[in-house]
C-alpha atoms as a printed R data frame, in Angstrom:
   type eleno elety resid chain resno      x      y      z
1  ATOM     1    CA   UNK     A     1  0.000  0.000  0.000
2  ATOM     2    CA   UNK     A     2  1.460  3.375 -1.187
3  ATOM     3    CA   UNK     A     3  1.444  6.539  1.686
4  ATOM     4    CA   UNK     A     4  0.900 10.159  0.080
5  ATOM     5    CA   UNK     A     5  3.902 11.486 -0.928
6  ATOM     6    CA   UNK     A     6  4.229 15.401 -0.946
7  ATOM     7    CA   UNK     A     7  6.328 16.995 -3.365
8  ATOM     8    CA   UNK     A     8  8.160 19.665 -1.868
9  ATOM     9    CA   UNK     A     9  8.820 23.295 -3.534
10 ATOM    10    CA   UNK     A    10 10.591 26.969 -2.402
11 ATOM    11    CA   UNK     A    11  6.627 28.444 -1.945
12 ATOM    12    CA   UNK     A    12  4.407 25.745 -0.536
13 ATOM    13    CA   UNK     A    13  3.866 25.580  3.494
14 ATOM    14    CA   UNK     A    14  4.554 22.269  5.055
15 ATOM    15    CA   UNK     A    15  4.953 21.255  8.459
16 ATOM    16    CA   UNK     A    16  8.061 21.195 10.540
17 ATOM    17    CA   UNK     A    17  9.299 20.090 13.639
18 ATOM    18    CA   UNK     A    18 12.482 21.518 15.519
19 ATOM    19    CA   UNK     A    19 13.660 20.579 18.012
20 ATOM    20    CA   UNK     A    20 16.855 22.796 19.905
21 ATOM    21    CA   UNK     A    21 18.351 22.755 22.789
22 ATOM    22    CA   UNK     A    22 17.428 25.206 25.522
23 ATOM    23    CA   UNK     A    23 14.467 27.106 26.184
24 ATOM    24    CA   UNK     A    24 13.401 30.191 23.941
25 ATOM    25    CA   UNK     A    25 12.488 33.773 25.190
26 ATOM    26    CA   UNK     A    26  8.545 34.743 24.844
27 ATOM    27    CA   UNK     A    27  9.612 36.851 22.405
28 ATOM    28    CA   UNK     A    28  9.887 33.575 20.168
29 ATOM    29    CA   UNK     A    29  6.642 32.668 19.999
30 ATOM    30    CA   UNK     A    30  5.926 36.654 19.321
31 ATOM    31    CA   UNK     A    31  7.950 36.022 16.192
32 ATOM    32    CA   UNK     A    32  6.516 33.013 15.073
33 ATOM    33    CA   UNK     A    33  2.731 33.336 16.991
34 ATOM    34    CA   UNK     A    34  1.365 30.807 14.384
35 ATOM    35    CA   UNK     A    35  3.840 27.882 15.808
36 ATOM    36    CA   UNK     A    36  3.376 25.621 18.694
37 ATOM    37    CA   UNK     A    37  6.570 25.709 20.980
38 ATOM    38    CA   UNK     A    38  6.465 23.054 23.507
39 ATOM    39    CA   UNK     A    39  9.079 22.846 26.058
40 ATOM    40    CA   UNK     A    40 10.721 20.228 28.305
41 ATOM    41    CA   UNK     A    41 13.255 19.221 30.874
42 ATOM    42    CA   UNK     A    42 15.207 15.955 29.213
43 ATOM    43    CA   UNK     A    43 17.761 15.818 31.827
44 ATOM    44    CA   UNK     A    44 17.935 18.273 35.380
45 ATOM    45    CA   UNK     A    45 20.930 19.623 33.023
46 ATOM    46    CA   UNK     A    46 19.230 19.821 29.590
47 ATOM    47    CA   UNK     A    47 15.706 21.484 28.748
48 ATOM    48    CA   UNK     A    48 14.917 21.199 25.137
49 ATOM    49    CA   UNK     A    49 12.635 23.279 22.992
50 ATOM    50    CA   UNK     A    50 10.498 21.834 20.004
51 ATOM    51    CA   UNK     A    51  9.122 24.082 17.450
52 ATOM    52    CA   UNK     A    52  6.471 22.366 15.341
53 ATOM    53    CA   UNK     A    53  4.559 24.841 12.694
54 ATOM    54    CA   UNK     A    54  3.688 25.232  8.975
55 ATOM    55    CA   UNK     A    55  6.857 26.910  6.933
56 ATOM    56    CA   UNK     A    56  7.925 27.539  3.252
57 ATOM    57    CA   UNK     A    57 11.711 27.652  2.678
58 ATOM    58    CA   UNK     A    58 12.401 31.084  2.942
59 ATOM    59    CA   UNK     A    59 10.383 31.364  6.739
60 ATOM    60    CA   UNK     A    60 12.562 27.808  7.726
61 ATOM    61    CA   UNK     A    61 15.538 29.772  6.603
62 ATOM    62    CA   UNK     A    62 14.694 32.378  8.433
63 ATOM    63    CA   UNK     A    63 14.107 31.133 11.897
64 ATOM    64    CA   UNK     A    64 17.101 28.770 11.290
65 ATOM    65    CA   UNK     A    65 19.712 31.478 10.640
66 ATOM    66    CA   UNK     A    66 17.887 33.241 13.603
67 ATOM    67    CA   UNK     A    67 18.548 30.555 15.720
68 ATOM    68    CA   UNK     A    68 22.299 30.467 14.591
69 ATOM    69    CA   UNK     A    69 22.513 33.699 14.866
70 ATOM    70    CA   UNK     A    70 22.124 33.770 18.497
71 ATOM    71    CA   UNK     A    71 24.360 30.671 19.556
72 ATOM    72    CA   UNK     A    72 21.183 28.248 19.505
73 ATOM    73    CA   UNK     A    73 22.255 24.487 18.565
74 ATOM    74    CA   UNK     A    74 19.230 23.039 16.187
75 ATOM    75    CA   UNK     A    75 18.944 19.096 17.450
76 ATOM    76    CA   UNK     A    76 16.798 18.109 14.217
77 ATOM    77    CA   UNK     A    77 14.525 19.523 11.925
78 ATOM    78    CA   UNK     A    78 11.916 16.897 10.218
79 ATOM    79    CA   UNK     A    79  9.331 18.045  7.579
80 ATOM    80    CA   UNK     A    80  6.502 15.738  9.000
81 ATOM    81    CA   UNK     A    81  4.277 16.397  5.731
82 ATOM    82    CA   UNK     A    82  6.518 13.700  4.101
83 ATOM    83    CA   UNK     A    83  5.638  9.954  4.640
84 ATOM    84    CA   UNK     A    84  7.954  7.391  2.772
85 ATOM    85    CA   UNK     A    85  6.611  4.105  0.879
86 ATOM    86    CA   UNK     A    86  5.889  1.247  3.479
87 ATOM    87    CA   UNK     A    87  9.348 -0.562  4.091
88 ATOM    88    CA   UNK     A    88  8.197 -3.407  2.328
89 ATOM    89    CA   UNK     A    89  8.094 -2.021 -0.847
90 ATOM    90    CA   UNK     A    90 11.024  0.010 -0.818
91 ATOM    91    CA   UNK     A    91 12.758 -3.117 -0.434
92 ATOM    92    CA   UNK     A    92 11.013 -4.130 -4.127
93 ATOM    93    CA   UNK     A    93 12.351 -1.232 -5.473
């Protein structure tokens, strides 16, 4: 059974989560009101912050040079709009 595949291009939203290491200022979620930041305590000596919202390139680029801007290390960034073939038949490929 084939799983929608979305084609990705420079102008189309799609869905994103970030996660980063630390917790972000209010001013954050100021910048980017539309996105849901959720925040937690991994470890008592790391907090993590995940940033899940709709982007196109040029807004991910954005908030990514942001965060390196200001000494933030990015832990991963997955585009959760994209769902790969079923294992089984990328193995028959």
């Amino acid at each position: 059974m084939k799983k929608n595949i979305i084609k990705l291009s420079l102008d189309r939203n799609v869905n994103y989560r970030i996660e980063i290491q630390g917790k972000l200022d209010n001013i954050w979620t100021e910048w980017y009101g539309k996105s849901n930041f959720i925040f937690r305590n991994v470890r008592k000596d790391l907090s993590v912050t995940i940033i899940k919202g709709k982007f196109d390139q040029a807004a991910l680029h954005s908030l990514l040079r942001r965060l390196y801007s200001v000494g933030i290390p990015i832990i991963s960034i997955i585009c959760t709009d994209i769902k790969e073939k079923d294992d089984k038949e990328n193995e028959n490929e």
